[in-house]
C-alpha positions in Angstrom: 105.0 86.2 83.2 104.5 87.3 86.8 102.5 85.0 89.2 100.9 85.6 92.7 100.3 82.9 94.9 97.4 83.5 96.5 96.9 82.6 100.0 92.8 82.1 99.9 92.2 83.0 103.7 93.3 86.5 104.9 95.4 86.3 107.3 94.1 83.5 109.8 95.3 86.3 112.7 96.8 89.0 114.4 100.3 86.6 114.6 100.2 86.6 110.7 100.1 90.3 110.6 103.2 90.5 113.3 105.0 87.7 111.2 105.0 90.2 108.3 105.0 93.4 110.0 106.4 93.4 113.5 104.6 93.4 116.9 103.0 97.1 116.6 99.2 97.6 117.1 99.3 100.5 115.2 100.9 99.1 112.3 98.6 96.0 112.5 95.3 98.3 112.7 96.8 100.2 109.5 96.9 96.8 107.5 92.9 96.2 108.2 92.4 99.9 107.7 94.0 99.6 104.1 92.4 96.1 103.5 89.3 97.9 104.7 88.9 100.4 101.8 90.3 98.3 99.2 87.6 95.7 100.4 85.0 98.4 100.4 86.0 99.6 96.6 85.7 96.3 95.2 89.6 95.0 95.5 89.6 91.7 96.7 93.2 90.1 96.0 95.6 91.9 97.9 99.4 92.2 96.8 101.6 91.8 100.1 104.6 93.3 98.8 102.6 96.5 97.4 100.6 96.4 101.0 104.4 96.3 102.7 105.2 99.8 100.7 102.2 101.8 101.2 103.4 100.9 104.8 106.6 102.3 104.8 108.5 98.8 104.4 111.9 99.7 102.5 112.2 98.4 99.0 114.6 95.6 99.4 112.1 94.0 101.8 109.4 94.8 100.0 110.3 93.1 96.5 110.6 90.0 98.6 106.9 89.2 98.7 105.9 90.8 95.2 104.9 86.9 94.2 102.5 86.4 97.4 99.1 87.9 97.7 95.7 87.2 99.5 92.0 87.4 99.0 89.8 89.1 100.9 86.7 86.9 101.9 83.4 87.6 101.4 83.6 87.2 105.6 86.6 90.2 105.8 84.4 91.8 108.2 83.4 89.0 110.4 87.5 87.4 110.2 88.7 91.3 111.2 85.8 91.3 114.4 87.1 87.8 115.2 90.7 89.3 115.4 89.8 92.1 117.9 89.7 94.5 115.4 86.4 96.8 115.7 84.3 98.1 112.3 84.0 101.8 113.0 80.9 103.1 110.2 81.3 105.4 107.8 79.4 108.2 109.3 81.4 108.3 112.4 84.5 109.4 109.3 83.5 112.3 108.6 85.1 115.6 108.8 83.4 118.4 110.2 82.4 121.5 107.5 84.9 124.3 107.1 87.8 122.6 109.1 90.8 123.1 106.8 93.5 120.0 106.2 97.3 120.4 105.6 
């Protein structure tokens, strides 16, 4: 049986996302960017230790907090703003036509 404790608020800020991730801007807008689109597409309980590998964290690490996760408010939007985070809309995403990626 595998249980997540799950930490109700998101992170309460910016510090929480250094705690787990280091002091790096970057790395901190990456977090809301992923919690972003799994908000978006209907995931609200996030797993930290997956979170930490999608970031890069090694394994070891990693395994450390696969019994901690958090829930994404109905607020996520309003708790990211209040963080200094900015909402960029969807329509400012897109690519232009004919523009080849790889």
């Amino acid at each position: 049986m595998v249980v997540l404790l799950i930490n109700i608020a998101m992170f309460k800020g910016k510090k929480d996302i250094d705690n787990l991730f280091g002091e790096n801007s970057a790395v901190a807008g990456l977090v809301v960017a992923i919690c972003a689109t799994m908000y978006d597409n209907g995931v609200r309980v996030i797993p930290i230790g997956g979170l930490m590998r999608l970031l890069g964290v090694p394994k070891e690490k990693a395994e450390q907090h696969d019994d901690k996760a958090f829930e994404l408010g109905d607020n996520f939007y309003q708790q990211i703003e209040e963080m200094g985070f900015e909402r960029i809309e969807e329509a400012s995403l897109s690519l232009p036509n004919k523009k080849t990626l790889h």
